[in-house]
C-alpha positions in Angstrom: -0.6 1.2 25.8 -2.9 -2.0 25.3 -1.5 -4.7 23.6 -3.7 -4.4 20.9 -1.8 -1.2 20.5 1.6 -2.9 20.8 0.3 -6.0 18.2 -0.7 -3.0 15.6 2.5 -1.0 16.4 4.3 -4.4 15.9 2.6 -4.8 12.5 2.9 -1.5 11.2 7.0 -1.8 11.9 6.9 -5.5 10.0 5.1 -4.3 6.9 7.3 -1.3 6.4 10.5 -3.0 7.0 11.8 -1.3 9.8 14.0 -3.7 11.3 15.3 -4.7 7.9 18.3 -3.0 6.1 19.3 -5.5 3.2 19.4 -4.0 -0.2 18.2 -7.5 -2.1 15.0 -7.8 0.6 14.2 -4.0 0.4 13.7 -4.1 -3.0 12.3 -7.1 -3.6 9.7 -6.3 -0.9 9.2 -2.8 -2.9 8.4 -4.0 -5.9 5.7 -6.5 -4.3 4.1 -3.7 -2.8 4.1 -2.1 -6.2 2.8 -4.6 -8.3 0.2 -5.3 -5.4 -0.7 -1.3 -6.0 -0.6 -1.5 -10.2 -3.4 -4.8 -9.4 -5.6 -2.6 -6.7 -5.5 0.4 -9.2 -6.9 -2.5 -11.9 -9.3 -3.5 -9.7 -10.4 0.0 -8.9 -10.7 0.6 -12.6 -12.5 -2.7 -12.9 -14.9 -1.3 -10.0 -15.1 2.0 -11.8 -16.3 0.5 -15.4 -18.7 -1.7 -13.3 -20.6 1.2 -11.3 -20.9 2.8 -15.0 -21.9 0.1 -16.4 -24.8 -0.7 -13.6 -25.8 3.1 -13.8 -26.4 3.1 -17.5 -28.6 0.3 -18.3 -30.3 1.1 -14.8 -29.8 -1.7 -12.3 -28.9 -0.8 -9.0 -26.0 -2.7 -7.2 -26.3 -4.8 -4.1 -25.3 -3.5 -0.8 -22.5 -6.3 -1.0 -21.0 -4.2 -4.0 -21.0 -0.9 -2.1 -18.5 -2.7 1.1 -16.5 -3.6 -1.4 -15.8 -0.8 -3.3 -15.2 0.6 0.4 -12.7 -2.1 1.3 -11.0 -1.5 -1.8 -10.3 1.9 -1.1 -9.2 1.2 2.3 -6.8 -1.1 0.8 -5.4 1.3 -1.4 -5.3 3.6 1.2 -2.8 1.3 3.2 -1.1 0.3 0.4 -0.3 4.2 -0.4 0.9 4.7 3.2 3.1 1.6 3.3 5.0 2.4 0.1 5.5 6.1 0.5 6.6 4.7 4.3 9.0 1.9 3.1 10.2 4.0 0.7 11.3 7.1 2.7 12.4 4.7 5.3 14.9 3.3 2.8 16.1 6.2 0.8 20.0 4.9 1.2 19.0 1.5 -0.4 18.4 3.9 -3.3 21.8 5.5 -3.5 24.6 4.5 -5.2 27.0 5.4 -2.3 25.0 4.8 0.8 27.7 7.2 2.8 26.6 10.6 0.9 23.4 10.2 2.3 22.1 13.9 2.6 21.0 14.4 6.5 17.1 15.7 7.3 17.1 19.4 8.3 
Protein backbone atom coordinates (compact mmCIF):
# COMPACT_ATOMS: atom_id res chain seq x y z
CA UNK A 1 0.00 0.00 0.00
CA UNK A 2 1.00 3.82 -0.81
CA UNK A 3 0.83 6.04 1.83
CA UNK A 4 -1.73 7.87 0.43
CA UNK A 5 -3.55 4.63 0.99
CA UNK A 6 -2.42 4.47 4.60
CA UNK A 7 -3.21 8.54 5.14
CA UNK A 8 -6.94 7.67 3.81
CA UNK A 9 -7.07 4.37 5.81
CA UNK A 10 -5.84 6.56 8.77
CA UNK A 11 -8.72 9.01 8.20
CA UNK A 12 -11.40 6.79 7.54
CA UNK A 13 -10.53 4.99 11.21
CA UNK A 14 -10.41 8.79 12.84
CA UNK A 15 -13.79 9.91 11.52
CA UNK A 16 -15.58 6.76 12.49
CA UNK A 17 -14.10 6.48 15.96
CA UNK A 18 -12.43 3.36 15.78
CA UNK A 19 -9.96 3.70 18.29
CA UNK A 20 -12.42 5.33 20.63
CA UNK A 21 -14.72 3.43 23.13
CA UNK A 22 -15.97 6.21 25.62
CA UNK A 23 -19.67 6.41 26.00
CA UNK A 24 -19.66 10.55 26.63
CA UNK A 25 -17.30 11.01 23.18
CA UNK A 26 -19.36 8.41 21.15
CA UNK A 27 -22.31 10.15 21.56
CA UNK A 28 -21.41 13.45 21.48
CA UNK A 29 -19.48 12.78 18.21
CA UNK A 30 -22.93 11.01 16.93
CA UNK A 31 -25.02 13.62 17.45
CA UNK A 32 -22.46 16.09 15.55
CA UNK A 33 -22.62 14.01 12.68
CA UNK A 34 -26.38 14.07 12.91
CA UNK A 35 -26.98 17.55 13.12
CA UNK A 36 -24.23 18.02 10.40
CA UNK A 37 -26.66 15.45 8.21
CA UNK A 38 -30.33 17.35 9.38
CA UNK A 39 -28.05 20.83 7.83
CA UNK A 40 -26.88 18.92 4.47
CA UNK A 41 -30.46 17.55 4.07
CA UNK A 42 -31.45 21.59 4.51
CA UNK A 43 -29.16 22.49 2.19
CA UNK A 44 -30.20 19.88 -0.31
CA UNK A 45 -33.75 21.06 0.09
CA UNK A 46 -32.48 24.61 -0.27
CA UNK A 47 -30.60 23.34 -3.55
CA UNK A 48 -33.80 21.51 -4.61
CA UNK A 49 -36.25 24.77 -4.29
CA UNK A 50 -33.48 26.70 -6.13
CA UNK A 51 -33.19 24.38 -9.30
CA UNK A 52 -37.14 24.83 -9.37
CA UNK A 53 -37.12 27.97 -8.93
CA UNK A 54 -34.39 28.70 -11.87
CA UNK A 55 -36.41 26.17 -14.11
CA UNK A 56 -39.72 28.01 -13.78
CA UNK A 57 -39.08 31.49 -14.60
CA UNK A 58 -36.42 30.13 -17.23
CA UNK A 59 -32.91 31.07 -16.31
CA UNK A 60 -30.39 28.64 -16.65
CA UNK A 61 -27.83 28.08 -13.75
CA UNK A 62 -24.13 28.60 -13.90
CA UNK A 63 -21.82 25.70 -14.30
CA UNK A 64 -20.57 26.81 -10.70
CA UNK A 65 -24.18 25.82 -9.42
CA UNK A 66 -24.08 22.30 -11.09
CA UNK A 67 -20.33 21.34 -8.93
CA UNK A 68 -22.05 22.29 -6.22
CA UNK A 69 -25.04 20.46 -6.14
CA UNK A 70 -22.45 17.53 -7.02
CA UNK A 71 -20.30 18.24 -3.94
CA UNK A 72 -23.21 18.33 -1.98
CA UNK A 73 -24.21 15.07 -2.72
CA UNK A 74 -20.92 13.72 -2.24
CA UNK A 75 -20.96 15.08 1.12
CA UNK A 76 -24.02 13.48 1.99
CA UNK A 77 -22.91 10.52 0.63
CA UNK A 78 -19.94 10.43 3.21
CA UNK A 79 -21.87 11.68 5.83
CA UNK A 80 -24.44 8.57 5.31
CA UNK A 81 -21.47 6.11 5.29
CA UNK A 82 -19.88 7.59 8.39
CA UNK A 83 -22.94 7.50 10.63
CA UNK A 84 -24.33 4.18 9.55
CA UNK A 85 -20.33 3.18 10.23
CA UNK A 86 -19.96 4.91 13.69
CA UNK A 87 -23.04 3.74 14.50
CA UNK A 88 -22.77 -0.09 13.96
CA UNK A 89 -19.24 0.27 15.17
CA UNK A 90 -20.75 1.29 18.52
CA UNK A 91 -23.79 -0.62 18.98
CA UNK A 92 -22.71 -1.47 22.88
CA UNK A 93 -22.50 2.30 23.65
CA UNK A 94 -26.25 1.91 22.89
CA UNK A 95 -27.13 -0.74 25.39
CA UNK A 96 -27.99 -0.45 28.70
CA UNK A 97 -25.78 -3.45 29.84
CA UNK A 98 -22.88 -3.44 27.49
CA UNK A 99 -22.21 -7.34 28.59
CA UNK A 100 -25.54 -8.79 26.86
CA UNK A 101 -24.22 -7.64 23.79
CA UNK A 102 -25.78 -10.14 21.13
CA UNK A 103 -22.66 -11.72 19.08
CA UNK A 104 -22.68 -11.41 14.89
CA UNK A 105 -23.55 -14.81 13.33
Amino acid sequence: MGIIANLSNLCWEGLTLKHVSHKKIVISYLLFVFTAFLFELFLFILYAVSCFIFFDYGHSPDFVFYVCGAILILIKIITVTMLKTTISRHKNVFLKDPKRMVPDC
